[in-house]
Structure formats: C-alpha cells, structure tokens
C-alpha positions as CSV (number, residue, x, y, z in Angstrom):
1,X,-23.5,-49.6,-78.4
2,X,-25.4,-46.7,-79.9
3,X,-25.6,-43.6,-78.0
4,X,-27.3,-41.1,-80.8
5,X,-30.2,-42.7,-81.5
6,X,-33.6,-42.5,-79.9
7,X,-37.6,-42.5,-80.3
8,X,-39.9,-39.9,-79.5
9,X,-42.9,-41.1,-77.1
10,X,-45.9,-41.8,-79.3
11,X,-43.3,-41.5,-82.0
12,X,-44.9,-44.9,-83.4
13,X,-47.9,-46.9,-84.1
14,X,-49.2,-50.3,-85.4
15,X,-52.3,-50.7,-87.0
16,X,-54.9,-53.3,-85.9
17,X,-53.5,-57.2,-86.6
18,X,-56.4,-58.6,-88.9
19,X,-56.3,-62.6,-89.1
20,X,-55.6,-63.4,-92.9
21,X,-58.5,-63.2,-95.4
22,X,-60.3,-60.8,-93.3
23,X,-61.1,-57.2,-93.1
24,X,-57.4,-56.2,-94.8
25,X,-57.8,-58.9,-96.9
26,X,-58.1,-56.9,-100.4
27,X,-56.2,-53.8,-99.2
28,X,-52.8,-53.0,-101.0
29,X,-50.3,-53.1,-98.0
30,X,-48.3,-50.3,-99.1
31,X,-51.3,-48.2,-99.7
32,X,-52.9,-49.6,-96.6
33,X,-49.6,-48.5,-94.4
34,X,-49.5,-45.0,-96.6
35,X,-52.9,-44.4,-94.9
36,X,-51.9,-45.7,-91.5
37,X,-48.9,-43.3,-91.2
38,X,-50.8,-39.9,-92.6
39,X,-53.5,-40.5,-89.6
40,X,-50.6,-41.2,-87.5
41,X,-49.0,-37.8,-88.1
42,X,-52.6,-36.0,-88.1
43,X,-52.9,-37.3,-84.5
44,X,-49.6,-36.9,-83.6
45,X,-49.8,-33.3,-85.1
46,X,-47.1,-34.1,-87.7
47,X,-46.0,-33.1,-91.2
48,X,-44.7,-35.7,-93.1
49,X,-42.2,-32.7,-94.9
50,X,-40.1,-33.1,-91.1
51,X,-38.6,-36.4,-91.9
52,X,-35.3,-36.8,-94.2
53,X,-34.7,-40.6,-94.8
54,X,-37.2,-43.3,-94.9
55,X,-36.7,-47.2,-94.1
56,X,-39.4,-49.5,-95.4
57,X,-39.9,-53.2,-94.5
58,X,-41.9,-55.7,-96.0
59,X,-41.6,-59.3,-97.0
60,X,-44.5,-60.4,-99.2
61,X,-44.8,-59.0,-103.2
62,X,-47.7,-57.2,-103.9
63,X,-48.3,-55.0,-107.5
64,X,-45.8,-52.3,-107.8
65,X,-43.9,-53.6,-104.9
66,X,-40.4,-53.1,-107.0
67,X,-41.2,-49.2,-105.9
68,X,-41.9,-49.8,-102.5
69,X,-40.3,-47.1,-100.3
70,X,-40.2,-44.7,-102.9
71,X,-43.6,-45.4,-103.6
72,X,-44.9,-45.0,-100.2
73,X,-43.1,-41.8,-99.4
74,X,-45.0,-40.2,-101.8
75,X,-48.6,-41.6,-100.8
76,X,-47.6,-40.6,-97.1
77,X,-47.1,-37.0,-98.0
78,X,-43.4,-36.8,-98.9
79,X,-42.0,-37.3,-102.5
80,X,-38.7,-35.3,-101.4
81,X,-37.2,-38.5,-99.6
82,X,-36.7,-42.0,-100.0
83,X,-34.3,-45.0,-98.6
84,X,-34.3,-48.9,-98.5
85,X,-36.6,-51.1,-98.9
86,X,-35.6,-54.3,-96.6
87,X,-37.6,-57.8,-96.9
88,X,-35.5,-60.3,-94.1
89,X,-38.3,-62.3,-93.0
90,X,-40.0,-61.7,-89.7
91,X,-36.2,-59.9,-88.6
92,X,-37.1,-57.3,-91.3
93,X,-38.9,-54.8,-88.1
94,X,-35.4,-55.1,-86.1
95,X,-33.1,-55.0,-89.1
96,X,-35.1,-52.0,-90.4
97,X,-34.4,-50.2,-87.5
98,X,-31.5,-51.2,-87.2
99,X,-30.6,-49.2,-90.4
100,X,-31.9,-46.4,-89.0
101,X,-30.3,-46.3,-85.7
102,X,-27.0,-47.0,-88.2
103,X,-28.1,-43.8,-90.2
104,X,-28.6,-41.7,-87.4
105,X,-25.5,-42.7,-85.0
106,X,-23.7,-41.7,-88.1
107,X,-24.9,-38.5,-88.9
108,X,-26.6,-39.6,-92.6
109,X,-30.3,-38.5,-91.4
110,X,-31.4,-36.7,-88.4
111,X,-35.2,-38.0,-88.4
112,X,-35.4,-41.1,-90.0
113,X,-39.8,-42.6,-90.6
114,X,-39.1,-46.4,-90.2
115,X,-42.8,-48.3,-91.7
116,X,-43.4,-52.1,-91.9
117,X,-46.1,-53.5,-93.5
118,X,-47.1,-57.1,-95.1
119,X,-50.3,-58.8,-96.3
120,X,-50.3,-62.3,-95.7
121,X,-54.3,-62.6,-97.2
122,X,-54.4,-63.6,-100.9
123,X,-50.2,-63.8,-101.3
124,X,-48.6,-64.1,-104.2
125,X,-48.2,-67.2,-106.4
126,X,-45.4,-67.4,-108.7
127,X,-44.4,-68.7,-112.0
128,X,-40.9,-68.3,-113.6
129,X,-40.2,-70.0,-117.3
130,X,-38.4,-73.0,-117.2
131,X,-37.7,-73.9,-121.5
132,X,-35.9,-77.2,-120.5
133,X,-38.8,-78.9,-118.0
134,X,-41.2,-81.4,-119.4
135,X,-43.1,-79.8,-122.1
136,X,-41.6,-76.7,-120.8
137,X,-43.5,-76.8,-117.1
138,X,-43.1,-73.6,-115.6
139,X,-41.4,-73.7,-112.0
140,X,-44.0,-72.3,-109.6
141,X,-44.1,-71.1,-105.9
142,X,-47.0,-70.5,-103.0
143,X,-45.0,-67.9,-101.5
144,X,-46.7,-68.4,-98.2
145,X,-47.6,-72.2,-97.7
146,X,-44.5,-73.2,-99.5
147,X,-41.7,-71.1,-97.8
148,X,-43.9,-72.0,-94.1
149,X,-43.8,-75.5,-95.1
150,X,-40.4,-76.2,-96.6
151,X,-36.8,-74.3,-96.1
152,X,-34.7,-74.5,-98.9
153,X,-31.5,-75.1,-96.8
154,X,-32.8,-76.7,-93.9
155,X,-35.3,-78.9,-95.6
156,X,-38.0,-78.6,-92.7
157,X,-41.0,-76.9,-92.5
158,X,-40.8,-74.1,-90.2
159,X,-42.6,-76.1,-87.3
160,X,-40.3,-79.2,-87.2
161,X,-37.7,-76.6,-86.5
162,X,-39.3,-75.5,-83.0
163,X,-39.8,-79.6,-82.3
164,X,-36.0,-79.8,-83.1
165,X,-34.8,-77.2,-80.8
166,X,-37.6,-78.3,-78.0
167,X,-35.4,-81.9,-78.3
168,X,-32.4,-80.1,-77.9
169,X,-33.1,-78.8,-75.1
170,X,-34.4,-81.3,-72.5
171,X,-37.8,-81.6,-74.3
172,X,-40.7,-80.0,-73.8
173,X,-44.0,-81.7,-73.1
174,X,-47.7,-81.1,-74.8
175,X,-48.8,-79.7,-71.3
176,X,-45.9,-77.4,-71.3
177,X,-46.7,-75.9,-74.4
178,X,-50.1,-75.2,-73.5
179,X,-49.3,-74.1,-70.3
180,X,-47.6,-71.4,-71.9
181,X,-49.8,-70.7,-75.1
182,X,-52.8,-70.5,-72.5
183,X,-50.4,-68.1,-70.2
184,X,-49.7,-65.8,-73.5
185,X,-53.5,-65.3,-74.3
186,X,-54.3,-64.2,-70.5
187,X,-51.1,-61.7,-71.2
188,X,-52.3,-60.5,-74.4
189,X,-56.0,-59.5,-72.3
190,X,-53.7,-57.4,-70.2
191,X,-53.9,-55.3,-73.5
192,X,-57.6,-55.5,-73.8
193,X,-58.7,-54.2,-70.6
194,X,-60.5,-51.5,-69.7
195,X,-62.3,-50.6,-73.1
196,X,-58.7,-51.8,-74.5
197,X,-57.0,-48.7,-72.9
198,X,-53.3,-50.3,-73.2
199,X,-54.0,-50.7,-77.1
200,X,-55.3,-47.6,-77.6
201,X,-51.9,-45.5,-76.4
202,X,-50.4,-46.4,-79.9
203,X,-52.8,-48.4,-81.9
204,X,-54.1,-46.4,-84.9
205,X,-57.7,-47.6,-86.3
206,X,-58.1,-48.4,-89.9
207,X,-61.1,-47.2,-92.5
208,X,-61.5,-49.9,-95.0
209,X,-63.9,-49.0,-97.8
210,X,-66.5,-51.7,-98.5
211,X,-68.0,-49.5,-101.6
212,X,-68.1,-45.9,-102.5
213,X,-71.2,-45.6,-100.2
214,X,-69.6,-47.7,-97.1
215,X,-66.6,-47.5,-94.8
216,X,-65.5,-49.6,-91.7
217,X,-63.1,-48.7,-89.3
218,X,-61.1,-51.5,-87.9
219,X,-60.4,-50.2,-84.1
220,X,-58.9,-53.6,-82.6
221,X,-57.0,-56.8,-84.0
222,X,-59.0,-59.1,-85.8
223,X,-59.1,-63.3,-85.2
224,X,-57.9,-63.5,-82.7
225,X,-58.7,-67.2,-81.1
226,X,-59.8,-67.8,-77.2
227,X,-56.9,-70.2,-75.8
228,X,-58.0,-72.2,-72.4
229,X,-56.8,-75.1,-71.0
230,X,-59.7,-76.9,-71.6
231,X,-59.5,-76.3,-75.8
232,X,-56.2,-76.8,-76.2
233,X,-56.2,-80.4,-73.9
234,X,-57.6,-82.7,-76.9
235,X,-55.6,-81.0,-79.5
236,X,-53.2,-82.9,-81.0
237,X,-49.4,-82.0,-81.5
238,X,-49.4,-81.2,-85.6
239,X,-46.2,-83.3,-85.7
240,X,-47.0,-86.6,-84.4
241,X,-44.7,-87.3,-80.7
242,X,-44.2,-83.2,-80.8
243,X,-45.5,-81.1,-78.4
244,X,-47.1,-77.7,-80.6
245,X,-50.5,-77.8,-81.4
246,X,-52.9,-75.7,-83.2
247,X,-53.3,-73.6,-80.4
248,X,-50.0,-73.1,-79.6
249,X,-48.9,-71.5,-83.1
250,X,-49.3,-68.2,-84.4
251,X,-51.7,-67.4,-87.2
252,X,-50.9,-65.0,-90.8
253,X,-52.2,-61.9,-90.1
254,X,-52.1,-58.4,-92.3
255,X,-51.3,-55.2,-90.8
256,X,-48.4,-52.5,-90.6
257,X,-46.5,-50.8,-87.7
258,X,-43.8,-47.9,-87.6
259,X,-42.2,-45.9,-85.9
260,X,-39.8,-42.8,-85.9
261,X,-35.5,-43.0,-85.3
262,X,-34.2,-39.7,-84.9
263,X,-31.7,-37.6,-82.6
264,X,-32.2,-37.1,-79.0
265,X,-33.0,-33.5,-79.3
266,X,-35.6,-34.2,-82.2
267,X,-37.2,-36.8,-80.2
268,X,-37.2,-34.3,-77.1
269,X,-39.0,-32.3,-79.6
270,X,-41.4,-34.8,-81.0
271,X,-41.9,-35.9,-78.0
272,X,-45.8,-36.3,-76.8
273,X,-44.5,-36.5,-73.0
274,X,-41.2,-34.4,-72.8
275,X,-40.2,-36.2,-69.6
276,X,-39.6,-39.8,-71.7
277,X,-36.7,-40.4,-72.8
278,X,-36.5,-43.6,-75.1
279,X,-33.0,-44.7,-76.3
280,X,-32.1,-47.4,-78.9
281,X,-28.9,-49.2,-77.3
282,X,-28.0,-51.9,-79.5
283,X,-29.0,-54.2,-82.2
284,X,-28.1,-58.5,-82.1
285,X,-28.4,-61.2,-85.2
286,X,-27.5,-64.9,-84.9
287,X,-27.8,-67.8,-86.7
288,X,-28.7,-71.2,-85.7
289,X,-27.4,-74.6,-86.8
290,X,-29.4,-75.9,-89.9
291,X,-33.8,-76.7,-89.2
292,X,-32.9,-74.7,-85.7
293,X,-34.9,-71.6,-86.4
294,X,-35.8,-70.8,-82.4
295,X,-32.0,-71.3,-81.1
296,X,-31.4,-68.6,-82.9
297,X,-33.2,-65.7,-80.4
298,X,-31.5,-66.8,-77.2
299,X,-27.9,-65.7,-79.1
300,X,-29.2,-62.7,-81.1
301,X,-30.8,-61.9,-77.5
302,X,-27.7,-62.2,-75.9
303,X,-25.6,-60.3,-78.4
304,X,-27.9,-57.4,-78.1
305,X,-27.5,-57.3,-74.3
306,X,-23.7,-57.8,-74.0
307,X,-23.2,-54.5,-77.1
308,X,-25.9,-52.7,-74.3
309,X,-23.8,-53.7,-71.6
310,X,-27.1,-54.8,-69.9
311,X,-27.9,-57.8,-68.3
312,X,-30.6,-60.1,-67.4
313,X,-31.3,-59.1,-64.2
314,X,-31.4,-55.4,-65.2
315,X,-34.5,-56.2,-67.7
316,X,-37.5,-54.9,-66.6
317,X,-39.8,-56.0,-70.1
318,X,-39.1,-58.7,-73.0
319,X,-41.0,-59.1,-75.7
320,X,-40.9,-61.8,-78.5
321,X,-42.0,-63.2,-81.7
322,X,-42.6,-66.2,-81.1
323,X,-44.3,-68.1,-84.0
324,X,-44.2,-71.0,-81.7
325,X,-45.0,-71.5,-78.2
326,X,-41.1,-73.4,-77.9
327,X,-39.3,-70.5,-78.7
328,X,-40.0,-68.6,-75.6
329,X,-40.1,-71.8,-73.3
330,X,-36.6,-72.4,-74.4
331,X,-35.3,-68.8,-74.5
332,X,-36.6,-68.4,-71.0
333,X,-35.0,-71.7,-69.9
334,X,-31.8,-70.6,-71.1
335,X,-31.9,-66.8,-70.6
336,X,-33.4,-67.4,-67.4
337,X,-36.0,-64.6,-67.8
338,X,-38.7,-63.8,-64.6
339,X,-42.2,-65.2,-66.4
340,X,-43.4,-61.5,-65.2
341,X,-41.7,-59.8,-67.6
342,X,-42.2,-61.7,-70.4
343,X,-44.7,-61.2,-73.0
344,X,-47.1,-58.8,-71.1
345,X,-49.9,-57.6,-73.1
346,X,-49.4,-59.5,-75.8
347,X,-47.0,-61.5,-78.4
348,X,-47.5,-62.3,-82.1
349,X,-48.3,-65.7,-81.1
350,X,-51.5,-64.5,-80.4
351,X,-52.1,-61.3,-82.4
352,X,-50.7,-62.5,-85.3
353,X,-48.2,-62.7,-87.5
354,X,-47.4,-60.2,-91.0
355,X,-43.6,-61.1,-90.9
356,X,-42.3,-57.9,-91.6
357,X,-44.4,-55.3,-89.2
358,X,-45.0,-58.1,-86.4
359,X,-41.3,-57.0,-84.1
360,X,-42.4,-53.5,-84.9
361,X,-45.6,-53.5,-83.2
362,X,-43.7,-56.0,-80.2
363,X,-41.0,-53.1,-79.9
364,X,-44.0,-50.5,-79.5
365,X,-45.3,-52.6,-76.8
366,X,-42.5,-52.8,-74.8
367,X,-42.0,-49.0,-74.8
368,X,-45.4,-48.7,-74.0
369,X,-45.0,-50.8,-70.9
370,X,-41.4,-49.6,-70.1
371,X,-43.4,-46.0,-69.7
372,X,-46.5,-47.2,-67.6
373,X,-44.0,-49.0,-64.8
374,X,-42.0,-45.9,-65.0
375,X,-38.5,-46.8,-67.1
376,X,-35.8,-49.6,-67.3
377,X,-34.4,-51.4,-69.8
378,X,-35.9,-53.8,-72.3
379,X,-35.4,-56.6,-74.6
380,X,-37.0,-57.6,-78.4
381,X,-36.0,-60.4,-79.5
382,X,-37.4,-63.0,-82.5
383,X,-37.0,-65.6,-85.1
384,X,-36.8,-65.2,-88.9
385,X,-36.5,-67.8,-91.8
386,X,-33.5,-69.6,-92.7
387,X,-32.5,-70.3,-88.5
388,X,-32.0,-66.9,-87.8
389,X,-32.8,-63.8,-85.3
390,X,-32.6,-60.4,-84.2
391,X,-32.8,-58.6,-80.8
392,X,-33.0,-54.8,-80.4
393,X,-32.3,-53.2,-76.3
394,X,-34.1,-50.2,-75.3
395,X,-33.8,-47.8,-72.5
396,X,-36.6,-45.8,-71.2
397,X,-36.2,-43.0,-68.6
C-alpha cells in the first residue's frame, strides 16, 4: 500500500475523445497533448517550471516518437525535466501512474506531470527488410487492424477473447450484452447533462487549426454512437453464436488525458478545493490464461483491493475499460459489484478508445464522482493486449 502519494483536485484533465479520422485526425499526438497540458496549467493557474519528473504514455508511433517525453517536456513549457516514456497497451494510463506513485513513495520526485496520449486516426504502417523472403518481400504490419485482429501469442483477435471468457463463465447471451451496452450509454448521458456540466469539471477543449485563417475548438467527445434497445436488437453478434455486436464494442478514438502525482502537502497546495484529499492506495496487474484478455481485470482488480486493504462492499465508484461489453458483465459477476456504482458517467466503451490515455481519463472520472457524492474509496480497473490488466484504488476525503 502507498501512503505518500496523492493528487491534487483538478490536478488533471482529459481532452475531448474524437472517434478516429475525425477532428484530431491530422494532429501530432504529442504536440496535440503539449497543447492540452499548457491550457491545463493556464486554467489551473500553473507553471510548468513546478514539476520535477515527467511520466509519458503512449502506445501508437507517430514521427519523432523515439523522443517522446523528452520531447513533450519541452513543448509543454519545461526543457529542465524529463522521465519515461511507457507504451503497455491500454494498461499504459495505470502503469504510468503507477511509476509515479513508485517515484514519489520513494522520495525520487516530489511533483511528478503524468500525460497519456495516442492517435488511433491514420496509424502507422510498417515495413522492416526481410533479404531472405521471396524476391526479398518486406515483412509489413497495420499496427492497428493487425495487432486488434490477431495476438501474436494467443492467436485470436482481441474480440474472440471476450467470447472465450463469456463461455467461461456461464455464457452470456446477445440480450445480455445489449442490456448492458444500452445501460453504459444511458450512464455515459449522466455526463452530458445539464449543458454537459459533469464533463466540464476536468475536460479541457481543444483548438484545432483548419488553416492559418480558421480554428475550431473541440469542446465535447466526438462519435459518439446512440445505443437503444431497439438498434442494437437486429445486430448480429460479429462472431457468429457470440454474443458482442457492433454496438456493444468500443470504437478507436484520439485524444490525451493527464494528470499530476505528487506529495500530500504539494497536492494540499495545488489543490483547487483545499478540503479534498485524493490519495493513490495501490496499484494491481494480472495476467490471464492464453486468448483470455477480460479474465485478466477481475484479478488485477482484486490485487489492487487486497494491497488497499479495501473491499468490495467499501467501494463507493468503479470504473472500467471495457473494450467489450463482457468484460464488465463478467467482472461484475464475479466481483459482485452494485450496478449503481459501476460505470457512471461514462466508460470507454462508449467514449472511445486511444489505448494509452483511455484509464487516464476513466481514473479522472471516478475522482470526479468520488468528490460530487462526498468521498469513499474507488476502483479502476481494465484490460490490455496480450491477456493482461491493471487496477489502481483511490481514496477521496
């Protein structure tokens, strides 16, 4: 358990989610996260000099990506610091923190800027020399469609492994899995109401510049798709005899989120509302058996709770990734968590998914929610390529 690491409140953000091949679409992700943080800190009221030791996350290449947090110290304001950069699929947001909850608790950093960031829109394709293929063929990789469609290890493509672990576990029906994809979408309007005024405590909006003579600002996420019970009922399951649709899947997205690890009286200080107190308690990782990406959460989960010394029953907010409407019908099956905790105002099933930035913006949430019903513990948990998954416990008071 950690007991020296904490955030300050408003001490993070997330940028709008934009559905792939829209608004972000051609914007650098490095220089589009750069941006993100320096209005950040202008609203926050900020200076980028106050932060010793960076943490950057991000999972898909982009040009000049071999100097990523290095890189985006200096565009943010600070070319005095620098620190990891950490790509571990959609776990990269907890295990980013994670390092610096590590750095703090130690006494390496005092005020540690964590940023994720990832542009799924236009990803990379890539070619490596291969002398001794036919007539030299190069070996080349879709670094998106491929690594969605195919693990290495486990053989499947990423859906098959929800399918797997919905057999596993008593099955789960087509209704079901709408049920609950319909159930996350009237969630994520929890976030929307009221001129979006849940959204607005920590999402930062985004200028894009069309042309030297035109700028957009991107206020809210992007593509995001209506799910009723009536649209999702003649949907087809994509695996034939499975039960995940369409509808019930995430979608690529672009966007970054971040947010700030430091020491308790730092975060005091940095603190927008003096009164919260937001503590980092412990950090999980598990691995499932092989094409079993979503059995991974419930352990990682669990790990996470049993370091906190928290339970269940003590939860008062849980929050996911969950690529795949199975993976939080069987982690609330096993884990036995209240539907009325779970997933308010929104998941990345519906918002989207940028891999690395997506648990950042999920942990923001829950803090955000942990302050408006007045404190209590909470749980992040979610999958990541190659069957694994991390889980992060807060504490708000």
């Amino acid at each position: 358990m950690f007991e020296k690491a904490y955030i300050p409140h408003k001490g993070y953000w997330s940028s709008p989610f934009s559905r792939w091949q829209m608004s972000f679409q051609n914007q650098h992700p490095i220089k589009l996260a750069a941006e993100t943080c320096k209005k950040f800190m202008q609203l926050r009221g900020y200076e980028p000099s106050m932060f010793d030791g960076s943490v950057f996350g991000m999972t898909i290449g982009a040009p000049a990506w071999f100097y990523g947090n290095p890189w985006f110290c200096a565009l943010m304001g600070n070319d005095k610091i620098s620190g990891p950069t950490l790509s571990q699929a959609c776990a990269t947001s907890a295990t980013a923190i994670y390092t610096a909850m590590c750095n703090v608790e130690c006494g390496a950093y005092g005020n540690v800027l964590v940023t994720t960031t990832d542009r799924c829109s236009n990803g990379p394709h890539t070619v490596w020399p291969n002398p001794n293929g036919p007539g030299g063929e190069v070996i080349s990789e879709n670094w998106m469609m491929d690594n969605f469609n195919r693990d290495p290890y486990g053989g499947e493509a990423m859906i098959k492994t929800a399918e797997n672990v919905a057999v596993d576990n008593g099955g789960v029906s087509k209704e079901e899995s709408d049920a609950w994809a319909v159930k996350l979408y009237q969630k994520y309007l929890m976030s929307t109401a009221d001129d979006r005024a849940f959204q607005k405590g920590y999402m930062i909006p985004v200028d894009i510049a069309l042309s030297k003579k035109k700028t957009i600002t991107i206020e809210g996420d992007e593509g995001i798709s209506p799910c009723t019970t009536e649209g999702l009922a003649p949907l087809k399951p994509v695996i034939p005899g499975g039960c995940i649709t369409f509808g019930a899947q995430t979608h690529p997205a672009d966007g970054n989120a971040g947010v700030i690890v430091t020491t308790k009286a730092k975060a005091k200080e940095l603190s927008q509302n003096k009164d919260v107190t937001i503590q980092l308690l412990s950090y999980g990782y598990a691995r499932a058996e092989k094409a079993r990406m979503a059995a991974a959460v419930t352990p990682a989960a669990q790990m996470a709770l049993n370091t906190a010394g928290v339970t269940v029953a003590q939860l008062k907010a849980v929050k996911t990734h969950n690529p795949f409407s199975v993976n939080d019908i069987v982690m609330g099956r096993l884990m036995g968590i209240p539907e009325g905790i779970f997933n308010n105002y929104g998941s990345s099933l519906v918002f989207g998914h940028p891999q690395g930035p997506t648990g950042a913006r999920c942990l923001v949430e829950l803090i955000e929610e942990l302050v408006k019903i007045g404190g209590g513990y909470g749980l992040f948990a979610g999958c990541a390529a190659g069957d694994t998954a991390a889980a992060l416990v807060v504490k708000v008071s």
